[in-house]
N, C-alpha and C positions, 0 to 999 in steps of 0.2 A: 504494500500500500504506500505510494507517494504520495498522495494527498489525504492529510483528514479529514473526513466529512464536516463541515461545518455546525451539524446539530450536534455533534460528539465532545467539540472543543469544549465548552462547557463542565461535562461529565467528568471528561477526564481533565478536565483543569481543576475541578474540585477533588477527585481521586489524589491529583498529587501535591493538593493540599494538606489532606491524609496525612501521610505518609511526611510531607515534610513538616509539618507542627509536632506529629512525633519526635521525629530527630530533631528537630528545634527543641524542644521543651526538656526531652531525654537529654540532650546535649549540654541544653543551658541545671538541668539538675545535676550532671553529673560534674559537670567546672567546678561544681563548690566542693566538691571532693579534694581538690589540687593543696594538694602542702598539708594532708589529712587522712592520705589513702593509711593501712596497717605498714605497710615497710616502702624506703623508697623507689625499691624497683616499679612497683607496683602502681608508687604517686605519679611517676612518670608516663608508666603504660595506659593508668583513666583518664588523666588530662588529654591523654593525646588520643584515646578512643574518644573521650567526648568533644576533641577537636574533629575529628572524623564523621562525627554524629550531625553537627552544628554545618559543616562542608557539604554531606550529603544534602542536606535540608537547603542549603544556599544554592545549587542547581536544580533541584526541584521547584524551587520558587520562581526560578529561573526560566526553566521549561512552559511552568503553571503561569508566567504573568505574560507569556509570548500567547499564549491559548484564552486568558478570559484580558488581556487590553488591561495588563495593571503593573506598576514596578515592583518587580522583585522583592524591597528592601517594605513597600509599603504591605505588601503581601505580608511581609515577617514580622512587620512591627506593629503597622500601621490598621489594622480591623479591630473590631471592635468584638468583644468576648464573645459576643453569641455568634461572630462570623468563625471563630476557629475551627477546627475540625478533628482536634487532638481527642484522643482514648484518654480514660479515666487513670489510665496507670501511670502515664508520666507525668499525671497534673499534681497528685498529692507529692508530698516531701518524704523523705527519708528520715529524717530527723536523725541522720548522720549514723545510722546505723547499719552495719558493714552488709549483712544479711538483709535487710532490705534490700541495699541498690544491688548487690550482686543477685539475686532471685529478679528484680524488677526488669533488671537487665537481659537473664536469662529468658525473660516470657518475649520482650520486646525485639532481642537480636534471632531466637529462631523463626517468631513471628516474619519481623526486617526479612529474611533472607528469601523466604519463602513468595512473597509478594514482590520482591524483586527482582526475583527468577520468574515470576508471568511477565512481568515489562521485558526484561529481556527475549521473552516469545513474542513479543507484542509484531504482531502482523502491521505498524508503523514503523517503518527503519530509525528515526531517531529517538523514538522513544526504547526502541530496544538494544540499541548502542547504550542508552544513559546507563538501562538497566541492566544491561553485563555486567560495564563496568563498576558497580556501585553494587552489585552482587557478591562480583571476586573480593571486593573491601569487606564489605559485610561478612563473608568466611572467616574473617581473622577475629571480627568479633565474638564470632559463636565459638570459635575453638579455643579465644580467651576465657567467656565466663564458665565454658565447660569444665574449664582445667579447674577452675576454681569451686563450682558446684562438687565435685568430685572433692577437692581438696577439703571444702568444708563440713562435709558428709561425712569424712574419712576419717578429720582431725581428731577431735575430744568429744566427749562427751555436750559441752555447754555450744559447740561452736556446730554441732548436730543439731541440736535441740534450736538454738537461734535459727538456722535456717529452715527448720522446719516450722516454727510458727511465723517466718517471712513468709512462708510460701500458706500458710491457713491466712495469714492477713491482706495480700496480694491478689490471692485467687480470685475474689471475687471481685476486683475491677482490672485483672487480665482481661478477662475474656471481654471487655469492653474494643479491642482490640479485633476483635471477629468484624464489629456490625459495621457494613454498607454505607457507602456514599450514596445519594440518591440517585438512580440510574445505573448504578453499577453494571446491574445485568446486560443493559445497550451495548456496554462496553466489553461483557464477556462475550456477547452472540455478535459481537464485529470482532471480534480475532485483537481488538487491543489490548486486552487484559484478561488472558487466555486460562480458564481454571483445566489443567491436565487433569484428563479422565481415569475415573476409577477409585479416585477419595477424593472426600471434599478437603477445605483450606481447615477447617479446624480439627479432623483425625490427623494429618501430616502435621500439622502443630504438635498437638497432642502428642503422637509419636515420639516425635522428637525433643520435648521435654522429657516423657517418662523414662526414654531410653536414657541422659543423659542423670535423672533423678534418682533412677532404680540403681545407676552403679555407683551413687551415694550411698545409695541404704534409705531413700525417701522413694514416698510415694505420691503422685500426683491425682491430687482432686479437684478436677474444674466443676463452678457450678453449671448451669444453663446458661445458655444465649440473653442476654438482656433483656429484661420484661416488657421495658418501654423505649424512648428513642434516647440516643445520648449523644456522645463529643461528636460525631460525626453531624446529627443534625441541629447542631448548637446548644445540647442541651452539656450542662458541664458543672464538674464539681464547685462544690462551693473556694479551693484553692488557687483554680485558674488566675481570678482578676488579681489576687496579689502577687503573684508570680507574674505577671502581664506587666503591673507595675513595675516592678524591678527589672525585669528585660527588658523591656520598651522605653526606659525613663528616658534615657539619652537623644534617642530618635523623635521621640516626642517632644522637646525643648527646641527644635531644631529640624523637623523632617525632610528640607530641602537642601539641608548641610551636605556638602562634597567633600569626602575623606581620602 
């Protein structure tokens, strides 16, 4: 497909809205990690994932402001709370607790790799270039917090136990992460965002956490699909606008400033 149909630009400019408020928000929660991580190997290797995070999300905006007529920057900064599109999982806080972000991380990066392995099928050539490449990136992130789910699983007794009620207090605004952008399905029965047949996007989630949980020694319980509508159709936790505040401050004093 060399051209996208014009009624689609829309759909998927909101899709990788998605997908970039994620990594926007994961990114911006995970920077405060820096100068904080358990040892410094470690402080170095989340800075620079959640620099990767914050990167991905900057050509997604990128992409998404060439498809709905909008800048990049005001895309990221600049809407207003109920225009976001971010899952309930990157909005709350960690309240700096190691098993938190590394569990939060865990739902989000095999989530990330999966949905950008369909972009990279995307029957549009440049949306399935972005998604390669931003694919191959995202592996390194799963095989980081793997190492570490495993590690934490394995370690002691307390450091078990912590990650296990990260992942009972987690679970149920992961799967916020599942629900649809409006139109989605347009966009899977046009070849742009291709669900590969035979399981759906939330068993290959699934999968791929338990496998990675079980050779902790944990086991994975997702609740249901969400009852009613949420980040995707602007409905959003109550931590969103102050986190919006504190990211956006700068932008907001200034939104025509050239840096």
């Amino acid at each position: 497909m060399e051209t996208l149909p014009a009624h689609l630009s829309p759909v998927l400019g909101d899709l990788l809205l998605a997908i970039a408020d994620d990594k926007l928000l994961l990114g911006h929660r995970n920077s405060d990690w820096t100068g904080l991580a358990p040892m410094l190997e470690e402080d170095i290797a989340f800075s620079s994932l959640a620099q990767d995070e914050i990167a991905h999300a900057q050509v997604l905006y990128e992409m998404a402001g060439e498809l709905l007529g909008r800048d990049a920057n005001a895309l990221a900064f600049g809407r207003g709370v109920d225009e976001y599109r971010s899952s309930a999982v990157v909005e709350i806080p960690d309240q700096f607790d190691w098993a938190m972000a590394i569990v939060r991380q865990l739902f989000c990066d095999h989530f990330d790799v999966l949905r950008l392995d369909r972009l990279a099928r995307s029957a549009w050539a440049p949306l399935a270039a972005l998604g390669a490449r931003l694919a191959a990136e995202e592996r390194i992130h799963v095989a980081h917090v793997d190492d570490w789910v495993v590690r934490l699983g394995k370690g002691t007794d307390e450091s078990k136990a912590r990650l296990a009620d990260a992942l009972e207090k987690l679970a149920p605004e992961a799967v916020s992460l599942l629900e649809p952008v409006a139109g989605e399905d347009e966009l899977v029965a046009a070849g742009l965002y291709p669900e590969p047949g035979g399981t759906s996007m939330r068993e290959r989630w699934t999968a791929g956490l338990a496998a990675e949980l079980n050779a902790a020694g944990l086991e994975l319980s997702l609740p249901a699909d969400l009852d009613g509508p949420g980040g995707r159709r602007g409905h959003h936790t109550t931590h969103l606008p102050e986190l919006l505040d504190e990211m956006c401050e700068v932008y907001r004093i200034e939104p025509t400033a050239a840096w």
